[in-house]
C-alpha positions in Angstrom: -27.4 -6.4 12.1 -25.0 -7.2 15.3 -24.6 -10.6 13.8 -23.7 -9.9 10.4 -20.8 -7.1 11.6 -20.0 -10.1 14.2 -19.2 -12.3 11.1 -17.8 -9.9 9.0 -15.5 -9.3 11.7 -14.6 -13.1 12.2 -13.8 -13.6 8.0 -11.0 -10.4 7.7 -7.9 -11.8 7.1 -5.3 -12.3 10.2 -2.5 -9.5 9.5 1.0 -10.7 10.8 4.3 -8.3 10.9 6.9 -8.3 8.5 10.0 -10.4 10.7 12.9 -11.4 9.6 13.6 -15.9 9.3 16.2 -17.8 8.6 17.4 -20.6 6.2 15.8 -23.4 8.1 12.2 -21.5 8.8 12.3 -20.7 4.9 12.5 -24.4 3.8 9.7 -25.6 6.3 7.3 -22.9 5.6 8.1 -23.5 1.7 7.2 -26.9 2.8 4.2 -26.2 4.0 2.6 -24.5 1.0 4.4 -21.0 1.4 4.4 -18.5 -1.4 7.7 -17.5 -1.8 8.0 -13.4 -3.8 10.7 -12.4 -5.0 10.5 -8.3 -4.9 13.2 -6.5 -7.5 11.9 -5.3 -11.0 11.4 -7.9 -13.4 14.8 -7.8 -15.3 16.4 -8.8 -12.6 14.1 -11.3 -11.1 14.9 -12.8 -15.2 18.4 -13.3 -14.4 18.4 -14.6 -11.3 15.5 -16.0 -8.6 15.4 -18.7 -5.9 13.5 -22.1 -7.8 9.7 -21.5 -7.7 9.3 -17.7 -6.4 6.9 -15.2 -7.9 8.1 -12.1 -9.5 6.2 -9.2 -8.0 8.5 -6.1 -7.9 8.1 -4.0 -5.0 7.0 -0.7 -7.1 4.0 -3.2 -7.9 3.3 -5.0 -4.6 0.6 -3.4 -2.9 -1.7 -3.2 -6.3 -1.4 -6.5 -7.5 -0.6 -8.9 -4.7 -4.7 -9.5 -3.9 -4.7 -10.8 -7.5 -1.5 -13.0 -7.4 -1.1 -14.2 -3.9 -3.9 -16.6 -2.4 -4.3 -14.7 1.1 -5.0 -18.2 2.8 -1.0 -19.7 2.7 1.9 -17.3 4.2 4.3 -15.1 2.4 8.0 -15.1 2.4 9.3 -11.8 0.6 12.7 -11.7 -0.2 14.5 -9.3 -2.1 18.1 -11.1 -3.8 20.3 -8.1 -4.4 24.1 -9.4 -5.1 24.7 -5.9 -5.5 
């Protein structure tokens, strides 16, 4: 049984902070195979979104990113208000 909790333990997913990047971190993590969300509601994400992210408004984030995100490549969340 100590085994099986042992690699139970060893498969949860590695939880990293919210932090804030810049320009230059952006494109090299894009680079690399980063998922890039885009979190306002989905009229807005319509008329304006950086090339390639996901729509996945923030009211809907926490239900639905297990079944859009693949939890093996990072995250970049961004939020473009012009407002």
């Amino acid at each position: 049984m100590r085994r099986q909790i042992q690699e139970e333990e060893e498969e949860a997913p590695r939880v990293v902070r919210p932090r804030e990047i810049h320009r230059d971190e952006v494109r090299r993590l894009l680079q690399d195979g980063a998922q890039l969300v885009e979190v306002l509601p989905d009229k807005e994400y319509e008329e304006d979104h950086l090339p390639g992210a996901l729509n996945l408004p923030l009211r809907r984030l926490e239900t639905d990113a297990r079944q859009i995100l693949d939890p093996a490549r990072p995250v970049i969340v961004y939020c473009w208000d012009s407002a």
